[in-house]
N, C-alpha and C positions, 0 to 999 in steps of 0.2 A: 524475344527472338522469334522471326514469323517461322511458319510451320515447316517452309521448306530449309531454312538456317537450323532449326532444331535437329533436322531429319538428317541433316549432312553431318552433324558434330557427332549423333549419337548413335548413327544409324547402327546393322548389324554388325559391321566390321570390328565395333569394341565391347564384343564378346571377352571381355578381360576373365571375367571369373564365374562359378555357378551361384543362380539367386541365393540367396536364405530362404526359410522356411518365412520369416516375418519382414513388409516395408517398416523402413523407417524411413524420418527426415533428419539430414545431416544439417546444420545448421553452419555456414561458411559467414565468420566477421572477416572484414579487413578494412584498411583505407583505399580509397581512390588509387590506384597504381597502372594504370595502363603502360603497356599491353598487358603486363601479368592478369591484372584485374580491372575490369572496367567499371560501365554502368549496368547496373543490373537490368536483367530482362531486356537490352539492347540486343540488335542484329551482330556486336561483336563483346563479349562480356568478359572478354580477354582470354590466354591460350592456358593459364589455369582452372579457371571457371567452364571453360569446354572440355578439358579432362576430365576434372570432377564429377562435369556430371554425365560422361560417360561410362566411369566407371563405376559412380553410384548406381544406373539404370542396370548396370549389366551383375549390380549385384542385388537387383529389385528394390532400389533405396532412391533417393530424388533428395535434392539439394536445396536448401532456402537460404540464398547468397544476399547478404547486407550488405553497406556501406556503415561505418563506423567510424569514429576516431582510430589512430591504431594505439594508441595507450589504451582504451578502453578496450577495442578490439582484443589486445593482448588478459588484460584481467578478465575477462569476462569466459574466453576460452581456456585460460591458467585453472580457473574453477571451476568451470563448467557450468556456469550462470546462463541462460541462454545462447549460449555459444557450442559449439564443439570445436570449431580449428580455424585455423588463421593461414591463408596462404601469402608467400611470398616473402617468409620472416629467416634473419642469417641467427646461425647460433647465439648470438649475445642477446636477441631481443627475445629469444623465449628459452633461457635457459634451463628451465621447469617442466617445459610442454616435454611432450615426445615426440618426435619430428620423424618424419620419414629418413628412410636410413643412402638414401641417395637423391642429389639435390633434387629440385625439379626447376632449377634457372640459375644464370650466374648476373649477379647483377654488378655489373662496372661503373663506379663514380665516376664523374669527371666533372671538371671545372668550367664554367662558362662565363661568357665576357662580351661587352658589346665591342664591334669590329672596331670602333672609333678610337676604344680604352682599351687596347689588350696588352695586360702585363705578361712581363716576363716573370717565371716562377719555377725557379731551377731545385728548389728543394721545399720540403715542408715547413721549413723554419719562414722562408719567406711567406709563404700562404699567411704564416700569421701576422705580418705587416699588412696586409691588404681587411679591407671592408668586405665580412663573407654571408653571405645570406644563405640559408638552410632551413630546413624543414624542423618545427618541434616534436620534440620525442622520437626522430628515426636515429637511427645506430648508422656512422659511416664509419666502421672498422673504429676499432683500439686508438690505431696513431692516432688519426683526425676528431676521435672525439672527446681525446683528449688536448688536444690544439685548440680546437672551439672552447670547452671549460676553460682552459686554461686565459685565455682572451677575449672573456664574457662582453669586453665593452664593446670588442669591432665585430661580435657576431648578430647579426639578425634575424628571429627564428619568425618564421609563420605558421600556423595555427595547419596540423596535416589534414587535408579536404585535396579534394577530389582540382581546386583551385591551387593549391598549393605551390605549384612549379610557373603557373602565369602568374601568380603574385610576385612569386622572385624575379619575374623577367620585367615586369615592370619597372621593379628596383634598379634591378640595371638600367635601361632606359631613362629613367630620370636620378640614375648617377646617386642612388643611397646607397647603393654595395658595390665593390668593385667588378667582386666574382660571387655565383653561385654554383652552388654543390649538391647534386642529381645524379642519380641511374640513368646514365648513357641512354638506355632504349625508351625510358619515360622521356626523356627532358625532348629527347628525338623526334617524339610522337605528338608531344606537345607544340613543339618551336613548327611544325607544320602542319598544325591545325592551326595556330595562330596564325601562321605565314609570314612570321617576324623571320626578315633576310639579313638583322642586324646585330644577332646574337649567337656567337658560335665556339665550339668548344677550344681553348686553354691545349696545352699540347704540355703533359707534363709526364712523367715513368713514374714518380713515386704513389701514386693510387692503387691500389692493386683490389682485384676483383675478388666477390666475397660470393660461395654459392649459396642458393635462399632455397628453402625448404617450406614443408604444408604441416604445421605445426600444431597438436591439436591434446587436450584433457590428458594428463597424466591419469589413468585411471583404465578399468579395462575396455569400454567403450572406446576410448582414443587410442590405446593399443591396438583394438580388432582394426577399426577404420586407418590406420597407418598403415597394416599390413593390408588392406585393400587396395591404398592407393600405391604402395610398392611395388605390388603384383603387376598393379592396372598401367602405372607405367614402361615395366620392363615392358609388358605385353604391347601397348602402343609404340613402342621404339621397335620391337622386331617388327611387327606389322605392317609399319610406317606409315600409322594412324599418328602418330606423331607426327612425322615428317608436314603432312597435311595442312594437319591445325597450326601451323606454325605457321606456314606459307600464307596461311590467313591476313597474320601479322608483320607481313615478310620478317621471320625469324629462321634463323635456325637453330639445329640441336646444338648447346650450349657443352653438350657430352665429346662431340666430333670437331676435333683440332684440324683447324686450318691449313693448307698446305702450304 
């Protein structure tokens, strides 16, 4: 991130809490997930990664953000092996860590389909008639992942990288799946960077939104650092240092219900 991106994420305004007496470095795994997470060290490294490390700075601490598998990602912060925390993970994927005690995102699945093949799909049971392409190792809630187990032959998983969601749209494309199954604000962010005008979301009620949490070492280090980034969010939300970093992304607070 150039000096003047740096200065605007972190600047004084996220005064979240008083230093400690000692720096450390918080060590952030994850996969590929834009916007939550991007590329690291890039002008936009997504709207968790620009929390993070505002509120690491304001408590004299700095962030050493990776990309990862998120299976690995998830072990490696479960023990504290090189890792401390994983962002952007729903209760099922780290059932062990200790998570922040209010979300920090709500990530909505949805179904996608090329314009040319768009099924109809009025209930879950039908989903499982269809050819579904998905990501390996990510959690899409209880029902759906257990629909996928259950109809191993018509599901197709690719390997979670940072490529993961243009691999499935190719799938479509050349008609090996019917529909694939993404976070609404990834698959968003991807379909226009690609600039594929031929792939678009599935119009279904039974998906339902699950909120993702900053997941990190059962132990007391990931205890202190949960209650850092607790703090450090409320305090970005009244401030509307929040608001901000979001706007980056064109997002909004996932907290504030719609009119």
């Amino acid at each position: 991130m150039g000096a003047k991106g740096w200065a605007w994420v972190v600047g004084v305004s996220l005064c979240f809490l008083s230093a400690p007496s000692r720096s450390e470095t918080i060590v952030v795994l994850s996969d590929y997930w834009y916007p939550y997470n991007g590329e690291p060290a890039s002008e936009r490294e997504g709207y968790m990664i620009d929390l993070l490390r505002g509120i690491a700075k304001s408590n004299g601490h700095s962030i050493d953000y990776r990309l990862l598998d998120w299976e690995l990602a998830l072990k490696r912060t479960e023990t504290g092996q090189d890792g401390d925390c994983v962002v952007g993970a729903i209760a099922s994927d780290a059932p062990r860590h200790v998570r922040t005690a209010a979300p920090w995102g709500s990530s909505q699945n949805r179904l996608y389909a090329h314009t040319d093949r768009m099924p109809s799909i009025p209930n879950l049971a039908a989903l499982g008639r269809l050819r579904i392409g998905a990501v390996a190792d990510y959690s899409y809630g209880d029902a759906v992942d257990a629909l996928l187990a259950g109809h191993p032959d018509m599901v197709t998983r690719v390997k979670s990288s940072r490529k993961a969601f243009p691999s499935l749209a190719m799938r479509l494309v050349t008609k090996k799946v019917d529909v694939v199954i993404e976070d609404s604000n990834v698959a968003d962010a991807s379909i226009a960077e690609m600039k594929i005008r031929s792939i678009r979301p599935v119009s279904v009620d039974f998906l339902e939104a699950d909120p993702i949490f900053v997941a990190c070492t059962p132990n007391t280090r990931g205890r202190t650092l949960i209650a850092q980034f607790d703090a450090g969010l409320s305090k970005a939300r009244q401030s509307g240092e929040l608001e901000k970093i979001l706007a980056r992304y064109a997002l909004k607070d996932w907290a504030v219900k719609s009119p």
